[in-house]
N, C-alpha and C positions, 0 to 999 in steps of 0.2 A: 395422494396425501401421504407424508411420510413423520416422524418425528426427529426435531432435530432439536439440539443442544446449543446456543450461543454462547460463548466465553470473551467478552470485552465488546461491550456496548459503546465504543467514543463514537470520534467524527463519523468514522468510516462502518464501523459494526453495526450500530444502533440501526442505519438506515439500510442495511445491507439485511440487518434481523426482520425486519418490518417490511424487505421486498419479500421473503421467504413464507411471511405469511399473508400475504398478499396475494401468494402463486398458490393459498391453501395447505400450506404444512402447518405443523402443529410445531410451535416452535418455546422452546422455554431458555431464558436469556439470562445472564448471571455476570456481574459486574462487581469488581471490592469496594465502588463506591455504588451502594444502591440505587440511589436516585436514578443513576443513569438509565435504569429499565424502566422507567415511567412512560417516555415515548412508544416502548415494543410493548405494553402491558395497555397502553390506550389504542394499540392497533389492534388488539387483539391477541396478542402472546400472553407469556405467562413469563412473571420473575420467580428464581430460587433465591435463596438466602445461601447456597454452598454450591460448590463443581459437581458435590458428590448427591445431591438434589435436582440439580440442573442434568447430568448425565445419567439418572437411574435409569432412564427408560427409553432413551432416546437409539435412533438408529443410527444418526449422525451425528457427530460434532464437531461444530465449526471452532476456529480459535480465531481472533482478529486483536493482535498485542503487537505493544511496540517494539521488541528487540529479541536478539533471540536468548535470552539469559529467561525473559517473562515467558515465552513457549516454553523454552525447560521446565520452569518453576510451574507452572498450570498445568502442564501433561505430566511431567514424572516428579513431583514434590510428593509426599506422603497425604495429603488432601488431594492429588492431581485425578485430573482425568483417566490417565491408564487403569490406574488400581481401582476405581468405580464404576468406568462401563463394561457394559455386559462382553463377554466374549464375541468376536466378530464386526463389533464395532467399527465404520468407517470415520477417522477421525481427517477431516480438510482443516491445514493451516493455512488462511488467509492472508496471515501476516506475512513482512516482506523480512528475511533472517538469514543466517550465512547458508549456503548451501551446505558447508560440511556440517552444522549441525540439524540442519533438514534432513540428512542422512543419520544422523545419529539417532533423530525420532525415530524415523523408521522404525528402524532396528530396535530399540526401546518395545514400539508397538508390537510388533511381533512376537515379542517374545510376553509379551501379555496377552496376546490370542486378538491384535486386532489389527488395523490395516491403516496406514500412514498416509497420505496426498497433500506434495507440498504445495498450494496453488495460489500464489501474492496476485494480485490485481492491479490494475493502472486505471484510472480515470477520476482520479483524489475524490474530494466529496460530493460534486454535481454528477458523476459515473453514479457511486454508490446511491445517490437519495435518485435517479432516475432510471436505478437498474441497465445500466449499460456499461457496466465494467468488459476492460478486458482480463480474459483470468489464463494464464499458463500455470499448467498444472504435470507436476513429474509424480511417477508412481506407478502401479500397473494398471494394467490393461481396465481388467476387471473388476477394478475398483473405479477407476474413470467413472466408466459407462452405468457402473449403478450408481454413482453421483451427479448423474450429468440431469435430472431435473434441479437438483440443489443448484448447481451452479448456472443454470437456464432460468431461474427465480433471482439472480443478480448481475449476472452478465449478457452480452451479445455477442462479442467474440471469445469464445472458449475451446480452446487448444491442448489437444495431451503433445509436451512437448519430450516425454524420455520419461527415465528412470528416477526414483527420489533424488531430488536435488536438484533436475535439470529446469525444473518451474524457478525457482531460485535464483539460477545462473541467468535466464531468459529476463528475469526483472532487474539484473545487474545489469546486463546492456540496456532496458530500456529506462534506466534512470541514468544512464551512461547517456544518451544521444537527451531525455531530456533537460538536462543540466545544462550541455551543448548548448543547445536552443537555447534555451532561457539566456545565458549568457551571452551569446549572439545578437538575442533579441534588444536585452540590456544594453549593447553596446552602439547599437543600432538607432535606439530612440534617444540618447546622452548624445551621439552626433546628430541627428535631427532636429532636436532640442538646440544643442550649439550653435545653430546656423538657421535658428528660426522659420523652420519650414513648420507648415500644420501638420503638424505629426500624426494626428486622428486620420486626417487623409493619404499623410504618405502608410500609414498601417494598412489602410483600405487598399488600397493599391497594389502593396506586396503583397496582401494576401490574396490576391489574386491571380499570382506570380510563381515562379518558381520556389521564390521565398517562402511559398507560404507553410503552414506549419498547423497544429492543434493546439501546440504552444502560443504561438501568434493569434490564434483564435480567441483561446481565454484568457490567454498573460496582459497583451499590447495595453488593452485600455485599464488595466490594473496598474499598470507600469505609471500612466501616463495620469491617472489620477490618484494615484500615492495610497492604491486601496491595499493593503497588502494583510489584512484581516486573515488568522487563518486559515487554510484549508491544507494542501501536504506543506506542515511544517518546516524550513528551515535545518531543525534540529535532527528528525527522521533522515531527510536528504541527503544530510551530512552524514549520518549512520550507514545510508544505503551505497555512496560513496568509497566510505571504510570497505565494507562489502568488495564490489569494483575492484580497487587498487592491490586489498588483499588476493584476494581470486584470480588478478593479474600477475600478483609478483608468485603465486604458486605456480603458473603454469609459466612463469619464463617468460613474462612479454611485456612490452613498452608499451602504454600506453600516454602519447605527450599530451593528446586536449583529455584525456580523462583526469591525469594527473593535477593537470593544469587548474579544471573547474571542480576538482577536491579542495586544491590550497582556497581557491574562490568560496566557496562554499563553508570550508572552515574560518577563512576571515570572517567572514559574514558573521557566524557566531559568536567566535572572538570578540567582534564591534555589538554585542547585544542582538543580534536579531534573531536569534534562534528559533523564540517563538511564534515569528513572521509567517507567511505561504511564502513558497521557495521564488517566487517572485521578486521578493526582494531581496536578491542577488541584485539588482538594480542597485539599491542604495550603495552594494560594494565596486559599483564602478561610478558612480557620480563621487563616492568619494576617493575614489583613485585620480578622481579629473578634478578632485577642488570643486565640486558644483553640489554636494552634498548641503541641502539646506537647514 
C-alpha cells in the first residue's frame, strides 16, 4: 500500500483513481470542479478541497489533464504540486502533452527535490474503467521501478520506453497509427454502406483478417450505429495530432497519412464535432461523399 495524490478526476482519471484503490493504495483525489471526486470518495478514496491538501502526504502524484499548458499550471503554478510535495516526491503525468514540455517538467521537478515520469496511456475510457491501460513511460530508471505497482493498479501493458519525454513521443506515434485506422476504417464502412452490403457482417469478417485492428474492434459498430457519445474526444485527438506534426516538422521529416488525418481531424472540428469520440471522423467522410445525413 502506498499513498498517492490524484490531480483531474474526468473520463479517463476518475476511474483510473478508483483502479488504484482497488489495488489498495490510499489515494486522495482533487478536481477544480468538485463533484468529480464523488465517484473515488464512494470507492473508497478521499477528496481534497486544494493540490496542496491532496499532495501534503502523498508518495505519489498522479496528473491526468487535458493539454499541456494544464500540467504547467498544476505542477508549477504558485498553488502547484512542485512547491507542496514533500521532497523526493515521485510525480507520474498521465496526461498525453508535448514531449518538449514533458521535458521541461522534469527539469522543473528536480530542481524542487522531486522526480518527474512522463507516462500517457492508450486504451480511452473502457482501458481506464477496466484497468488495462497501455502506459509508456520516459524517465529514470529508478523511478520506473518504484512506480511500477502504481502503474500495475491501471495498466497491463507497461513499458519504460527512454528518457523524459520519450513516453510522449511513443503516444505521438500511437495516436499517429490510431487516426490512420479510424480513417481507413471510416472509409471502409461509407463504401460498404454505398453498395449495400451488411456491413455488420463484412466488419466480422475483416476482423478476422488481416484488416483486423482494436480500432475495428471497438470503432466498427459505433460507426455503424451513429453512437459516437464520448470517450477519446475529437478535440483531444485533434491536440495530440498538433503534437505529431509538430514533433515531425522538428526533426525534418514528411509525414503524408499523418498530415493527411491531422487536416481530417481538424475538419471534423471545424464542422462541430469536437466534442464527439474520435470515431466520428466517420461523419467527416460521409460528408466529403454527400451522404452525410
Amino acid at each position: 500500500m502506498t499513498s498517492i495524490a490524484f490531480i483531474g478526476l474526468g473520463v479517463m482519471g476518475s476511474p483510473m483513481a478508483i483502479n488504484m484503490v482497488r489495488a489498495g493504495h490510499r489515494v486522495v483525489g482533487f478536481n477544480r470542479t468538485p463533484s468529480r471526486a464523488a465517484n473515488l470518495v464512494e470507492a473508497g478514496g478521499t477528496a481534497a478541497d486544494s493540490i496542496a491538501e491532496a499532495v501534503s502526504n502523498a508518495e505519489f502524484v498522479a496528473t491526468m489533464v487535458p493539454d499541456s499548458a494544464d500540467v504547467e499550471s498544476v505542477l508549477t503554478g504558485p498553488d502547484g504540486v512542485f512547491t507542496h510535495a514533500a521532497p523526493g516526491t515521485v510525480v507520474i503525468d498521465f496526461s498525453t502533452i508535448s514531449p518538449h514540455v514533458a521535458m521541461g517538467m522534469a527539469d522543473a521537478a528536480a530542481e524542487h527535490g522531486h522526480v518527474f515520469l512522463d507516462a500517457p496511456v492508450s486504451g480511452g475510457e473502457e482501458g481506464a474503467i477496466d484497468a488495462k491501460l497501455s502506459i509508456m513511460v520516459g524517465g529514470p530508471d529508478d523511478a520506473f521501478a518504484k512506480a511500477r505497482p502504481v502503474f500495475d493498479a491501471v495498466g497491463t501493458t507497461v513499458v519504460h520506453v527512454g528518457s523524459c519525454g520519450s513516453g510522449q513521443l511513443v503516444k505521438a506515434a500511437n495516436q499517429l497509427i490510431v487516426a490512420a485506422n479510424i480513417a481507413a476504417l471510416s472509409e471502409a464502412i461509407v463504401f460498404l454502406e454505398a453498395h449495400n452490403v451488411d456491413t455488420s457482417s463484412a466488419v466480422r469478417v475483416l476482423g478476422g483478417g488481416l484488416a483486423g485492428s482494436t480500432v475495428l474492434d471497438h470503432k466498427a459498430q459505433r460507426m455503424i450505429d451513429r453512437d459516437f457519445a464520448p470517450g477519446a474526444r475529437i478535440d483531444l485527438h485533434h491536440k495530440d495530432l498538433g503534437i505529431v506534426t509538430a514533433s515531425a516538422r522538428d526533426a525534418g521529416l514528411a509525414l503524408p497519412v499523418g498530415n493527411l488525418v491531422a487536416t481530417l481531424m481538424a475538419s471534423a472540428r471545424a464542422n462541430g464535432d469536437g466534442g464527439l469520440d474520435h470515431s466520428a471522423l466517420f461523419r467527416g467522410v460521409e460528408r466529403l461523399s454527400g451522404r452525410l445525413g
